[in-house]
SEVEXVO-688901 format. One record per residue (C-alpha): x, y, z; residue in three letters. Coordinates in Angstrom, 3 decimals. Layout:
<nodes>
<node X="X" Y="Y" Z="Z" rest="ALA"/>
...
</nodes>
This chain:
<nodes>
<node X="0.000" Y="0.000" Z="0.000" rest="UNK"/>
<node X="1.114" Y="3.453" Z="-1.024" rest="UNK"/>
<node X="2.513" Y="5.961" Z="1.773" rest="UNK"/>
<node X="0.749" Y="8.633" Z="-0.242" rest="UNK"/>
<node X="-2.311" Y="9.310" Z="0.835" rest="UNK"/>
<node X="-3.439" Y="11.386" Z="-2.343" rest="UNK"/>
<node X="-7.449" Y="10.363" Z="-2.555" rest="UNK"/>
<node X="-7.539" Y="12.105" Z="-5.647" rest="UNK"/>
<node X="-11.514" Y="11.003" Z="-5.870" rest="UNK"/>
<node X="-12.395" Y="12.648" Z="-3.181" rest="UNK"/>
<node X="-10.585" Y="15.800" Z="-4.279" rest="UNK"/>
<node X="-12.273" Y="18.892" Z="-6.145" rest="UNK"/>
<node X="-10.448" Y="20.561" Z="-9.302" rest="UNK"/>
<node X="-9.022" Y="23.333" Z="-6.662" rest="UNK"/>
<node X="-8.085" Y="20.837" Z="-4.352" rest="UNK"/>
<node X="-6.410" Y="19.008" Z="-6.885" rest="UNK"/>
<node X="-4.793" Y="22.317" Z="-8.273" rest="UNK"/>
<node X="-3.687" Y="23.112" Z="-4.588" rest="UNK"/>
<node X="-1.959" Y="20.160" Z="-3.949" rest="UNK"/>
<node X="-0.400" Y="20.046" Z="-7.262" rest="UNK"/>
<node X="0.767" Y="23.565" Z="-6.716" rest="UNK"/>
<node X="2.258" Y="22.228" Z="-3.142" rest="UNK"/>
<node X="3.741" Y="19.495" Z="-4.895" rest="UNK"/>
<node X="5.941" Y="21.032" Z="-7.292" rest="UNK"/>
<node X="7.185" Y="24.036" Z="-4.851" rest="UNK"/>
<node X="8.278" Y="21.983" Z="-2.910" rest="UNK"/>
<node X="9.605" Y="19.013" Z="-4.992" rest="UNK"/>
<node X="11.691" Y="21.702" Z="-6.206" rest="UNK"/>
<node X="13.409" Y="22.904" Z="-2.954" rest="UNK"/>
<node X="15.680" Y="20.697" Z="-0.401" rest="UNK"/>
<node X="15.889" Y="17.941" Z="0.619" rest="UNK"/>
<node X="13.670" Y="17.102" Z="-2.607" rest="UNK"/>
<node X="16.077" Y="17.874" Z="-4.924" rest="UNK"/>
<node X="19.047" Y="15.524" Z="-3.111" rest="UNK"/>
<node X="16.423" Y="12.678" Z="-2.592" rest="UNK"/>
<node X="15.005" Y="12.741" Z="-6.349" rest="UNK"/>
<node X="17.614" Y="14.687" Z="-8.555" rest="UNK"/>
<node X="15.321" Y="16.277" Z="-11.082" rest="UNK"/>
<node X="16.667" Y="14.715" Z="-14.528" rest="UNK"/>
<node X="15.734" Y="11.292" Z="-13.085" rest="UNK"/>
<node X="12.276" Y="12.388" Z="-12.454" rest="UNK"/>
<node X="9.309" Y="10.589" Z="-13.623" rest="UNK"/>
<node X="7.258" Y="11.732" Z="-15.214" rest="UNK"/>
<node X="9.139" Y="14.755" Z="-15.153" rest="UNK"/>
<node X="8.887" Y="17.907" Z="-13.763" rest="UNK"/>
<node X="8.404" Y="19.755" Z="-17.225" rest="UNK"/>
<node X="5.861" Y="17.637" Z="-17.817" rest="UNK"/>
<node X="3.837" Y="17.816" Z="-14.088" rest="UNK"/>
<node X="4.560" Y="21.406" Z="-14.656" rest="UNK"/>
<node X="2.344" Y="21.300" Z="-18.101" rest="UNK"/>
<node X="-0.471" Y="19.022" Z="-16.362" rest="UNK"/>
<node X="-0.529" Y="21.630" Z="-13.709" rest="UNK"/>
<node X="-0.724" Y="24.734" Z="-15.960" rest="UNK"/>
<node X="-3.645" Y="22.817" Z="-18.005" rest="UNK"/>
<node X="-5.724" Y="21.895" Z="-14.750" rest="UNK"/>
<node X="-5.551" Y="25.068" Z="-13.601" rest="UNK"/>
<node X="-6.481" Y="27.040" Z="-16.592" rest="UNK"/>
<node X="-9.263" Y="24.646" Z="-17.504" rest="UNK"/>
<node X="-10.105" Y="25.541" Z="-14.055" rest="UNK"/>
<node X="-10.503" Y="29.091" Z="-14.014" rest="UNK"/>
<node X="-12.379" Y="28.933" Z="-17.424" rest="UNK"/>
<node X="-14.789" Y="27.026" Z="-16.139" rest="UNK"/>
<node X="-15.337" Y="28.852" Z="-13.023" rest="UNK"/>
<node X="-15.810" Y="31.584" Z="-15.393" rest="UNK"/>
<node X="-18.127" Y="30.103" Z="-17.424" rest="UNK"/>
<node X="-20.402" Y="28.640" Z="-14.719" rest="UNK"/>
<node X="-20.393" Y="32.353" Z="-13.381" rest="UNK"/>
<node X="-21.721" Y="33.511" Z="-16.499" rest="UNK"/>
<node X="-24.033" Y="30.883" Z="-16.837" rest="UNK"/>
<node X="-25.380" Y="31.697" Z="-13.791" rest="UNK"/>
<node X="-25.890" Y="35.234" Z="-14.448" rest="UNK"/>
<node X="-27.302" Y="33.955" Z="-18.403" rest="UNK"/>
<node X="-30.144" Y="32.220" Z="-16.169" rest="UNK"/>
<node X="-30.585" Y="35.038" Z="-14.124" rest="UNK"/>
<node X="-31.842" Y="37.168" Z="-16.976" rest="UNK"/>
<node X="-33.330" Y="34.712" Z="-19.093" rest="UNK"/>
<node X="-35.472" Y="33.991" Z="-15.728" rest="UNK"/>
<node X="-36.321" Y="37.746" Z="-16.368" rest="UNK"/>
<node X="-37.037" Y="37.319" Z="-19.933" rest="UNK"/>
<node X="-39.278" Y="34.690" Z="-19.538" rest="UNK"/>
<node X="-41.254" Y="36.334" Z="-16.914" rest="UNK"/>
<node X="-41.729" Y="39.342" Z="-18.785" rest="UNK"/>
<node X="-42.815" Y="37.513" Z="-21.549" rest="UNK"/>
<node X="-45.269" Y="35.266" Z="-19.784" rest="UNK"/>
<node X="-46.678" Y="38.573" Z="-18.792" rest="UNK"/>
<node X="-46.832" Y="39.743" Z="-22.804" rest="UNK"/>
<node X="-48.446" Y="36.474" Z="-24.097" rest="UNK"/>
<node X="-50.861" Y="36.468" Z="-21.543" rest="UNK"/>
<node X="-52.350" Y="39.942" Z="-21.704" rest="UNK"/>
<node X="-52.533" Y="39.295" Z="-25.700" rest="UNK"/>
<node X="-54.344" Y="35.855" Z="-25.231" rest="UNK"/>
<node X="-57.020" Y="37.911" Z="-22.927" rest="UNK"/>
<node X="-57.271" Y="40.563" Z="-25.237" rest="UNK"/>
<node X="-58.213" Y="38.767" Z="-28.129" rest="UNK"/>
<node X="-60.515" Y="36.868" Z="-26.025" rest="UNK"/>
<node X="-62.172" Y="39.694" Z="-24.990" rest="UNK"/>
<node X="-62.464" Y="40.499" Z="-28.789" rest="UNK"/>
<node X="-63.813" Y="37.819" Z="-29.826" rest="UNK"/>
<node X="-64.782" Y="35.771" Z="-26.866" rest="UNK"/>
<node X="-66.568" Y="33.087" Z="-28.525" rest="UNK"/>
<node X="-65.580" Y="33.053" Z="-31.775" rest="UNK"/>
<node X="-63.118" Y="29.924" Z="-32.529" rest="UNK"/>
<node X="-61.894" Y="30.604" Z="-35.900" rest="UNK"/>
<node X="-60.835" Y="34.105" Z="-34.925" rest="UNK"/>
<node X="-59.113" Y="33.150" Z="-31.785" rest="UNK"/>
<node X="-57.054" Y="29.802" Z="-33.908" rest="UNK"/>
<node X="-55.902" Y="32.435" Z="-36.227" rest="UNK"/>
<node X="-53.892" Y="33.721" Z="-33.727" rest="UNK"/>
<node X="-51.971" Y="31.199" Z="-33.319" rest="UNK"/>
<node X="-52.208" Y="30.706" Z="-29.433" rest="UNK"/>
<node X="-53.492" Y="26.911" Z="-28.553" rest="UNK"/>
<node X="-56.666" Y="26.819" Z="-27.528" rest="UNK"/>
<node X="-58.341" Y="24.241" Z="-25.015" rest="UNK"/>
<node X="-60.019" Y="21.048" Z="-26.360" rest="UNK"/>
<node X="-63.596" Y="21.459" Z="-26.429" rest="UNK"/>
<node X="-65.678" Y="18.769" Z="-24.847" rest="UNK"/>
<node X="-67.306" Y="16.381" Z="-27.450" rest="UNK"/>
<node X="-70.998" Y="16.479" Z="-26.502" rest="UNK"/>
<node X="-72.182" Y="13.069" Z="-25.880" rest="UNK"/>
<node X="-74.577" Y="11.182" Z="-27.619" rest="UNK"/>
<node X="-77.375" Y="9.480" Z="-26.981" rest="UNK"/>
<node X="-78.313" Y="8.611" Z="-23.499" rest="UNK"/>
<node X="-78.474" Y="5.045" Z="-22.057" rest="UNK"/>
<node X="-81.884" Y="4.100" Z="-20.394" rest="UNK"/>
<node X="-81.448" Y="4.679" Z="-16.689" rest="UNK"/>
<node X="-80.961" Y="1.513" Z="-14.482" rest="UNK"/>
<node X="-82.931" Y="0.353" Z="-11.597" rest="UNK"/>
<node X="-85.519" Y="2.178" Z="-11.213" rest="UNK"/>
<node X="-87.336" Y="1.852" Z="-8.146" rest="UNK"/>
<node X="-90.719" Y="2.256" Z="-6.639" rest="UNK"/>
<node X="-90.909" Y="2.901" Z="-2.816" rest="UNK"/>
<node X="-94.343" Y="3.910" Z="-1.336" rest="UNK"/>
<node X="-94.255" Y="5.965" Z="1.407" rest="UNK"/>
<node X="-96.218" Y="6.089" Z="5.355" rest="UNK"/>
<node X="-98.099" Y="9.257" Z="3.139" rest="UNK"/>
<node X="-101.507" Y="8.887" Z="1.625" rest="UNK"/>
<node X="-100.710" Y="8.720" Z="-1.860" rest="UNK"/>
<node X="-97.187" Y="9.084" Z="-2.283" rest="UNK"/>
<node X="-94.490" Y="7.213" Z="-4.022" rest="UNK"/>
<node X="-91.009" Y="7.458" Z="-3.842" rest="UNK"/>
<node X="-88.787" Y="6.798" Z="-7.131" rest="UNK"/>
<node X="-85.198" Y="6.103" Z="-7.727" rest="UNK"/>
<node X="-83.190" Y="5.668" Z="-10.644" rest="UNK"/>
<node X="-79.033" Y="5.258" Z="-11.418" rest="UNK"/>
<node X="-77.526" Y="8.589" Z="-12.531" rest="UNK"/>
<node X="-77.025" Y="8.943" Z="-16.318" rest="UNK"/>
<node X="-73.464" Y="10.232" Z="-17.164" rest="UNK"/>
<node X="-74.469" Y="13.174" Z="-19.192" rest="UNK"/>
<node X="-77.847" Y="14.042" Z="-18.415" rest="UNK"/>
<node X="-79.098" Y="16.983" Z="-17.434" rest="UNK"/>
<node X="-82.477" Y="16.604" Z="-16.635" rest="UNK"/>
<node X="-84.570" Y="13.408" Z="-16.338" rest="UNK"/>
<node X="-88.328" Y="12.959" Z="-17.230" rest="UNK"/>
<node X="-90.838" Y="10.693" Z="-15.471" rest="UNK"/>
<node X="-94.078" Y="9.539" Z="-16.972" rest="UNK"/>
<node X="-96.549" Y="6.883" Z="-14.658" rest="UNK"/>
<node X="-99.627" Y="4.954" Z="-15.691" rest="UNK"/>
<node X="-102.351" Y="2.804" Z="-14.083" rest="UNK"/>
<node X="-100.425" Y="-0.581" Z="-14.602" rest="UNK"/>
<node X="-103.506" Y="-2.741" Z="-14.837" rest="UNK"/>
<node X="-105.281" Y="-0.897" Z="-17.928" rest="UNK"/>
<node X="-103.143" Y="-1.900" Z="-20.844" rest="UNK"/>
<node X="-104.322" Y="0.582" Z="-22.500" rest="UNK"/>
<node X="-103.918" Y="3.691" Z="-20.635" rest="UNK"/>
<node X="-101.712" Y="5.824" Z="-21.771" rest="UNK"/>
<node X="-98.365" Y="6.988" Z="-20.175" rest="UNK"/>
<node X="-98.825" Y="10.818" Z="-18.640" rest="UNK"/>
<node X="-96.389" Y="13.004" Z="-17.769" rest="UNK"/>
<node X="-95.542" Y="13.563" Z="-14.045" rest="UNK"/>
<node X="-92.285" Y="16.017" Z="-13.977" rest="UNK"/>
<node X="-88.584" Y="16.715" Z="-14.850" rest="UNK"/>
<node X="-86.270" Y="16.814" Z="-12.605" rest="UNK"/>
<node X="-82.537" Y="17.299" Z="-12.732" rest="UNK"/>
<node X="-81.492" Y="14.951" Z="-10.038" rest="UNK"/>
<node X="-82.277" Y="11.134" Z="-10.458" rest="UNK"/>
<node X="-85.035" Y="11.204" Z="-7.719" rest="UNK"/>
<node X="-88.537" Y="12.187" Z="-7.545" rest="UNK"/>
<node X="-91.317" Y="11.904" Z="-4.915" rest="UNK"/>
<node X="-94.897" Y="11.399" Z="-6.758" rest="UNK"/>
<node X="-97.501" Y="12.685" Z="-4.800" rest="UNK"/>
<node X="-101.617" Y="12.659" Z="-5.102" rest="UNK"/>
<node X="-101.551" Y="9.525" Z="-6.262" rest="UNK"/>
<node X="-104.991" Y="7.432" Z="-5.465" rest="UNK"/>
<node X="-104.585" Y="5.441" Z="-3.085" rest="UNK"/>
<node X="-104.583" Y="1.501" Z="-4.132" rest="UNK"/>
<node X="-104.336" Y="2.127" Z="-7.333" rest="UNK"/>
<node X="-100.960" Y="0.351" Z="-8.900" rest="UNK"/>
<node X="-99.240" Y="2.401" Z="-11.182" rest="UNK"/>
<node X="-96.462" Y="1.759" Z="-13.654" rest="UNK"/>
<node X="-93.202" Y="4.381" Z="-13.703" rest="UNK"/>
<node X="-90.760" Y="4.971" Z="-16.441" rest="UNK"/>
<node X="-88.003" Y="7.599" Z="-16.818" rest="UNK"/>
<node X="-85.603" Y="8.864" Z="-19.358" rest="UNK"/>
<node X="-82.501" Y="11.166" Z="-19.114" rest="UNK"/>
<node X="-81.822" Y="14.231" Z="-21.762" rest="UNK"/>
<node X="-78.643" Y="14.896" Z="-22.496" rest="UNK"/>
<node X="-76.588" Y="17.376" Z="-25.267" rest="UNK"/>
<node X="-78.157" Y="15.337" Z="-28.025" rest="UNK"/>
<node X="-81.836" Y="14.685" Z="-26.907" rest="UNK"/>
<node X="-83.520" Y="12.462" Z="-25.405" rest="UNK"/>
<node X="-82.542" Y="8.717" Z="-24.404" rest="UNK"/>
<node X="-84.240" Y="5.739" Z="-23.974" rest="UNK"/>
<node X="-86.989" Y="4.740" Z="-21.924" rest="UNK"/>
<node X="-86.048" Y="2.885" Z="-18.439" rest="UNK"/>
<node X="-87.987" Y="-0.353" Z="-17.361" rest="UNK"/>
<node X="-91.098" Y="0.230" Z="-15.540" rest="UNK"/>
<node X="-91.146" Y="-0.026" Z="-12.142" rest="UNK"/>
<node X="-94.449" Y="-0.993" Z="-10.449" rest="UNK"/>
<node X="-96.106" Y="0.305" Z="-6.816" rest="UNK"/>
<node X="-99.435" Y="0.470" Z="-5.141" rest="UNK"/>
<node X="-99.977" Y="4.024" Z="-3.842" rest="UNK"/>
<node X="-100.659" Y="3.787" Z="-0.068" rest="UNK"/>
</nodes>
């Protein structure tokens, strides 16, 4: 094992240009000289000397240049921030232009936000249910939300006259509805649909209750 205890991995650049520096003051001085004459020297000192000069130039240059790289990010920081400022008062300006108007506002070149692709026609709602309730009359009903509706119609009947026609009871935009003034004892029939962006959907399953 070496006597040297260099750790040159563990050294930085100016650590390594410090030492080096060290090294050949003193490897040119006594007792150096008288232990290691310097035209048996190896490598030799001309050519530590060059290695030296090299580190320590490449050194300094790069100390320089991360300096000035620092100060480049400084002001391209500022830059940046005033332009963020630029873009964005021109984006609201020629939205408040033409605030709805697409074609104007692509011409500008700015990207615009995806607009939402309407969806189509609505599912029938699922499990509808029937629930009377302790009041004279009155029927609770329950369907599963329909992604993209925004209002739901319900329509009831008298179930045992097949040939009574369905009648309107409400719209509602939740997927609940209490019927109410119902006759009591009669059984009735319920169906509901959703609307959505593109119309109406389809007709749910009845669901059948006796009015209390």
């Amino acid at each position: 094992m070496s006597k040297y205890k260099l750790e040159l991995s563990r050294k930085t650049t100016q650590e390594k240009v410090a030492m080096g520096s060290q090294h050949l003051t003193s490897s040119g001085e006594e007792p150096a000289l008288t232990f290691y004459p310097v035209a048996n020297r190896k490598p030799t000192d001309a050519q530590m000397q060059t290695a030296q000069d090299n580190l320590s130039t490449a050194a300094t240059e790069a100390d320089n240049a991360e300096t000035l790289w620092k100060q480049k990010n400084v002001v391209r920081s500022q830059r940046e921030v005033e332009w963020d400022a630029l873009i964005t008062a021109r984006a609201a300006h020629f939205e408040s232009v033409t605030p709805k108007n697409l074609e104007a506002l692509s011409s500008t070149g700015l990207p615009l936000r995806n607009t939402p692709s309407p969806i189509g026609h609505l599912p029938a709602p699922a499990d509808l249910r029937a629930k009377p309730r302790a009041g004279s009359g009155e029927v609770d009903l329950r369907c599963r939300a329909v992604k993209g509706a925004k209002i739901y119609e319900w329509e009831f009947k008298p179930h045992d006259d097949p040939n009574a026609p369905w009648q309107k009871l409400t719209t509602t935009t939740g997927a609940n509805y209490r019927a109410t003034g119902l006759t009591p004892g009669t059984l009735y029939a319920f169906q509901v649909r959703a609307f959505g962006a593109a119309g109406p959907g389809d007709w749910s399953d009845e669901a059948v209750c006796r009015a209390p």
